[in-house]
C-alpha positions as CSV (number, residue, x, y, z in Angstrom):
1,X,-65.7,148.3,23.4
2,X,-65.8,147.3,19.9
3,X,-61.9,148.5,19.4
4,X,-61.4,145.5,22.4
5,X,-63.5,143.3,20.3
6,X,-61.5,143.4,17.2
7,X,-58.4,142.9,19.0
8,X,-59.5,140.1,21.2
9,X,-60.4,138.5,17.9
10,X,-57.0,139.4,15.9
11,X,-55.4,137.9,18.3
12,X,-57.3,134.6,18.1
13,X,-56.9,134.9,14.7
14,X,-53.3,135.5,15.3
15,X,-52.9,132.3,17.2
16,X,-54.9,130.1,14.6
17,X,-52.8,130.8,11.4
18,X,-49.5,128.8,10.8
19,X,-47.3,131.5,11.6
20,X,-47.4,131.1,15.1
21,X,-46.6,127.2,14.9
22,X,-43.1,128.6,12.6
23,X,-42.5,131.0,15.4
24,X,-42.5,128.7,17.9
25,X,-40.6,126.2,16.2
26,X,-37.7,128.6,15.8
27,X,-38.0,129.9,19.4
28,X,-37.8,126.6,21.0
29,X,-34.6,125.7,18.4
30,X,-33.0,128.7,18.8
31,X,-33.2,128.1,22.7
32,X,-31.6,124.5,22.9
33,X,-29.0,125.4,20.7
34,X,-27.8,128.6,22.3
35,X,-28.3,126.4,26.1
36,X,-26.2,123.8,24.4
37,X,-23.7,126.8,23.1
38,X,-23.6,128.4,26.4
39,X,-23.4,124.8,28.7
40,X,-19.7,124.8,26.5
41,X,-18.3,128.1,27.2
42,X,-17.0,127.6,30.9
43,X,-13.9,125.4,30.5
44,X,-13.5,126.0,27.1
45,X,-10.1,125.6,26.3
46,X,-8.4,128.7,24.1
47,X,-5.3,129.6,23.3
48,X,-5.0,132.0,26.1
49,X,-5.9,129.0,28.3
50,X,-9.1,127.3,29.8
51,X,-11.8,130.2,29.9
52,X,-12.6,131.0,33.9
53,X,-16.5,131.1,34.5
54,X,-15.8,135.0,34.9
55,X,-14.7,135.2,31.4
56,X,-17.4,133.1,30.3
57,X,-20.2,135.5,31.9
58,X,-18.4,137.8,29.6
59,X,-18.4,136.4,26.7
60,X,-22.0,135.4,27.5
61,X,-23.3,139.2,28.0
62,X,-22.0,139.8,24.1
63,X,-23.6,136.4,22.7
64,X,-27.1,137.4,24.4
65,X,-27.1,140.3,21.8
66,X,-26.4,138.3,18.8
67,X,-29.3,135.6,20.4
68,X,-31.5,138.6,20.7
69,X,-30.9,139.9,17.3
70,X,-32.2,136.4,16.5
71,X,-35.5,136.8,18.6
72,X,-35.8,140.3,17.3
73,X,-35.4,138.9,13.3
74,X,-38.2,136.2,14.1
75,X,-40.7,139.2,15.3
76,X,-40.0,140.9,13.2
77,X,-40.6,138.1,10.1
78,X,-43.8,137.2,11.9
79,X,-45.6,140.3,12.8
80,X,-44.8,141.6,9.3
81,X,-46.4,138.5,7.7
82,X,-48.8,138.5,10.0
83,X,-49.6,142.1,9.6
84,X,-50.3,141.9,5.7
85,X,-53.1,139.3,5.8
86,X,-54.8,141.0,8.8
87,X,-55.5,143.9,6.8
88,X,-55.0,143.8,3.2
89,X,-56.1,140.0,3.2
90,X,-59.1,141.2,4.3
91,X,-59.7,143.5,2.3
92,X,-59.3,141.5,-0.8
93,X,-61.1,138.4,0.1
94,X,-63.9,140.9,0.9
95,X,-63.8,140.1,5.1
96,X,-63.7,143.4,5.3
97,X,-66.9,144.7,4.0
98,X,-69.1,142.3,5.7
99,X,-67.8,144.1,9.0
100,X,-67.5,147.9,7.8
101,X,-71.1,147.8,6.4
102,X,-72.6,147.8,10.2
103,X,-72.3,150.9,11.9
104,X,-68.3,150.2,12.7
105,X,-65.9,153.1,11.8
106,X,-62.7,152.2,9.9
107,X,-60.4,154.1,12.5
108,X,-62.1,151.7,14.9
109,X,-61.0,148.0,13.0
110,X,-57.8,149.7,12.1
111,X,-56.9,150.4,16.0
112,X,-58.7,147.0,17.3
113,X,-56.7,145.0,14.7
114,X,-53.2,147.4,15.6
115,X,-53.9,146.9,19.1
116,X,-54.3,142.6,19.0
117,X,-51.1,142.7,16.4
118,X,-49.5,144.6,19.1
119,X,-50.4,142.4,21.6
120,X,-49.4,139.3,20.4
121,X,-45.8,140.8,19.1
122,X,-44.9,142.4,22.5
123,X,-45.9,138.7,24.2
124,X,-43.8,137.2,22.2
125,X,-41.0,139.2,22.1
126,X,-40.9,139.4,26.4
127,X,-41.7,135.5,27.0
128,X,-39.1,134.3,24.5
129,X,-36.6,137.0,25.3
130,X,-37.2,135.8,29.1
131,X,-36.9,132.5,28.7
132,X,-33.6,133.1,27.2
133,X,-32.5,135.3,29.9
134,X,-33.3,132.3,32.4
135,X,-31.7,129.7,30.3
136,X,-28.3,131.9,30.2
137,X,-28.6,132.6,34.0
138,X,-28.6,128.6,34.4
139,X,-25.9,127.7,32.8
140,X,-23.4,130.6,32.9
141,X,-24.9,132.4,35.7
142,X,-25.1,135.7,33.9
143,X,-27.9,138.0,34.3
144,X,-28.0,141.5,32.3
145,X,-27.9,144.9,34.1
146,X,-31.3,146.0,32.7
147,X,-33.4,143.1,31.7
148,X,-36.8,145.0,31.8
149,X,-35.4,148.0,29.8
150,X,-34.2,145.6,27.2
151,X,-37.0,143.8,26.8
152,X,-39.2,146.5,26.5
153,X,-37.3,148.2,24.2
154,X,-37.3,144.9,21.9
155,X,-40.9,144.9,22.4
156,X,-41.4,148.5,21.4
157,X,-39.0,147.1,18.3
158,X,-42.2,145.2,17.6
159,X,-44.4,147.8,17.7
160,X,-42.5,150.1,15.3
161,X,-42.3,147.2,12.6
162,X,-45.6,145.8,13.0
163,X,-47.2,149.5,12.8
164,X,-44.7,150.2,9.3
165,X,-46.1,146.7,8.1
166,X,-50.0,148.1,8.8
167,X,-49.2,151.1,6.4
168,X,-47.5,149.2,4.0
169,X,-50.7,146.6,3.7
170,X,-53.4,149.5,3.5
171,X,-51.9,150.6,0.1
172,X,-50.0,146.7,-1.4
173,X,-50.7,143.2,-1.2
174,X,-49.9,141.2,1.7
175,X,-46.8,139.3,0.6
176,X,-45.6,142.4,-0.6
177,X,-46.3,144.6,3.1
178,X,-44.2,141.5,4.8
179,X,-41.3,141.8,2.0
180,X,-40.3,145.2,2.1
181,X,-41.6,145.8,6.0
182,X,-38.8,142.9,6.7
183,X,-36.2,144.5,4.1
184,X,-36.8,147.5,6.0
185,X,-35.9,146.1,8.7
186,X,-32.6,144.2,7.2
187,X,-31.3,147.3,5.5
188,X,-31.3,149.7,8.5
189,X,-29.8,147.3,11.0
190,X,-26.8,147.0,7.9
191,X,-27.0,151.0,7.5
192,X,-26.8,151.1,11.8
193,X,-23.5,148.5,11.6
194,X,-21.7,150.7,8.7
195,X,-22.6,154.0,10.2
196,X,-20.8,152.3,13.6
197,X,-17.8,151.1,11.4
198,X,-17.6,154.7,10.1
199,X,-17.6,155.8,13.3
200,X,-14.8,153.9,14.7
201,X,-13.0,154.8,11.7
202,X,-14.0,158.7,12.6
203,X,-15.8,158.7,9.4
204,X,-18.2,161.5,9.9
205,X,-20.0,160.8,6.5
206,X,-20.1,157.0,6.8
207,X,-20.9,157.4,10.5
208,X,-23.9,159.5,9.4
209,X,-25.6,156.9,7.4
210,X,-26.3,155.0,10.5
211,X,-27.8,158.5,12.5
212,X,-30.2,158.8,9.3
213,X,-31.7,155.5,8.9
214,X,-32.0,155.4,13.0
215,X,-34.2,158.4,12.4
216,X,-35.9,157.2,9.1
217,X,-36.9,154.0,11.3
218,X,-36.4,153.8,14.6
219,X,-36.0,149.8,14.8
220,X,-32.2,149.8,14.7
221,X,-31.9,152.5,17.4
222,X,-34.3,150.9,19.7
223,X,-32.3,147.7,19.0
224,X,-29.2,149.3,20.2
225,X,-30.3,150.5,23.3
226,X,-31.8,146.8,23.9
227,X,-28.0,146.1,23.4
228,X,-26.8,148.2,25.9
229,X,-29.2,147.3,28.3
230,X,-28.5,143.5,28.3
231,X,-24.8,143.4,27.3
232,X,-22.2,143.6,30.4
233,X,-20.6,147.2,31.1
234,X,-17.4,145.5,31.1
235,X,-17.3,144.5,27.9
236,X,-16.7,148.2,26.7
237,X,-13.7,148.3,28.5
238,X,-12.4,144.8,27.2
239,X,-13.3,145.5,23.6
240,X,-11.1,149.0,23.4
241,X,-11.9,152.4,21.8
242,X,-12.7,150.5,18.3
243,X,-15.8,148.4,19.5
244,X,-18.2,150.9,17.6
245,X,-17.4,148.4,14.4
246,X,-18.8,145.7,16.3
247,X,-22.5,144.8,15.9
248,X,-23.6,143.2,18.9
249,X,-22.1,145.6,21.3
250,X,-23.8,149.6,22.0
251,X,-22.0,152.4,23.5
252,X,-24.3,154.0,25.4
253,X,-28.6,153.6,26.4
254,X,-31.1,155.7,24.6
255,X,-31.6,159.1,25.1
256,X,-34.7,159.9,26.5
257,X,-35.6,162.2,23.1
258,X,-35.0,159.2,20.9
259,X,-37.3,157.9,23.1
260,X,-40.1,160.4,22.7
261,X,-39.2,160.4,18.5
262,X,-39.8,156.7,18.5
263,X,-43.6,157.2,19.9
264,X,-44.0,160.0,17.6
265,X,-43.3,158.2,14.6
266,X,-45.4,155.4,15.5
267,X,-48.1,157.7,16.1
268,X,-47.7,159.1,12.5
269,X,-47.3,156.1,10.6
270,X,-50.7,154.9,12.3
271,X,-52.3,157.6,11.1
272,X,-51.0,157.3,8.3
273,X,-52.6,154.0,7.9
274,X,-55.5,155.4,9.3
275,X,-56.2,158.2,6.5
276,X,-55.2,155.5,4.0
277,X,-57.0,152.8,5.1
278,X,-60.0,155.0,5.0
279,X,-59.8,156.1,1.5
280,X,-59.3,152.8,0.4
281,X,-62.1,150.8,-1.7
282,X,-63.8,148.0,0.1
């Protein structure tokens, strides 16, 4: 009861601070523009001639992943900065003890305020990923293969990053958490996109840095099998044998162990924060 309590109210806390008001601002742009991008795509005209609506469902399956990249960048900016203050803040401006000196354990805050973080991050991440998926589906008339697998996967994106930024704010400052939980981010999607360069290449060793980081944190590799799960199978076939260089197009879903490795290492890095949260002075 009390670990529902402390979630209900991070997430009304969530919803009061200025972050949310940023995120929807970018949402709602990023949706008229790409509407407005995608309402031009059937009759383009291209050098290879005026684009057939089939083509344009095609090209439209590869511009969803580079849309959804942009979703996943905003989660990811606003569930880090979100996560900081939560905790940390807290904990600073002294929030924290007023709560911890009544009979409430620390594991207990820790999962009530993980749980409302998680909440609002998944939300987000489904409703605005949907709404996308509708607006494409109006005015192309495309609709991914997988759309539930994909979104969850972006949600469970969320999760992973939000959970890294909880450890990161038990043992730094707030701005701090959201910095390097976001560079985190940044630097393994770049290490994914050079290990698939190296791959196409058949660089073994450059291939390799995009296995590791996938491993080290799982954001890039859940993003990839998002990928694959809204992109259109065809457009493997179109792009050719070299279209592991490209960024916004995945080979092949998740395996299910990646799967199974991604919930393992959330479930370390929270208790992680767990055992440092608890050592922590109040």
């Amino acid at each position: 009861m009390i670990v529902l309590t402390i979630a209900a109210l991070t997430l009304r806390e969530a919803f009061r601070r200025r972050v949310v008001w940023a995120l929807l601002v970018l949402t709602v742009a990023l949706l008229v523009l790409s509407g407005w991008g995608f309402s031009k795509l059937i009759g383009l005209d291209t050098d290879l001639g005026t684009m057939t609506s089939g083509e344009a469902r095609l090209v439209a399956s590869l511009l969803i992943n580079l849309i959804m990249f942009g979703f996943s960048l905003i989660a990811a900016i606003g569930t880090a900065f979100l996560a900081g203050p939560t905790l940390a803040g807290e904990v600073e401006s002294g929030q924290a003890l007023s709560m911890l000196a009544r009979p409430v354990r620390r594991s207990s805050v820790l999962l009530g305020k993980w749980l409302g973080l998680l909440t609002f991050g998944c939300g987000y991440v489904v409703l605005a990923g949907l709404a996308q998926l509708l607006v494409v589906r109006a005015v192309v008339g495309y609709w991914p293969p997988s759309p539930a697998s994909g979104l969850a996967l972006l949600a469970a994106e969320t999760v992973v990053l939000l959970t890294l930024a909880l450890l990161l704010s038990s043992v730094v400052s707030p701005m701090a958490s959201g910095i390097v939980s976001v560079g985190l981010f940044g630097a393994t999607w770049v290490a994914g996109v050079v290990g698939g360069i190296g791959g196409a290449l058949g660089n073994e060793g450059v291939e390799r840095v995009g296995t590791v980081s996938r491993v080290l944190l799982p954001t890039d590799g859940l993003w990839r099998g998002a990928m694959n799960a809204f992109q259109d199978p065809v457009a493997l076939v179109q792009m050719g044998p070299g279209e592991g260089g490209f960024p916004f197009l995945s080979e092949a879903p998740l395996a299910p162990a990646y799967l199974a490795w991604a919930a393992v290492w959330i479930a370390v890095i929270l208790g992680l924060t767990a055992l440092s949260f608890q050592r922590r002075d109040i």
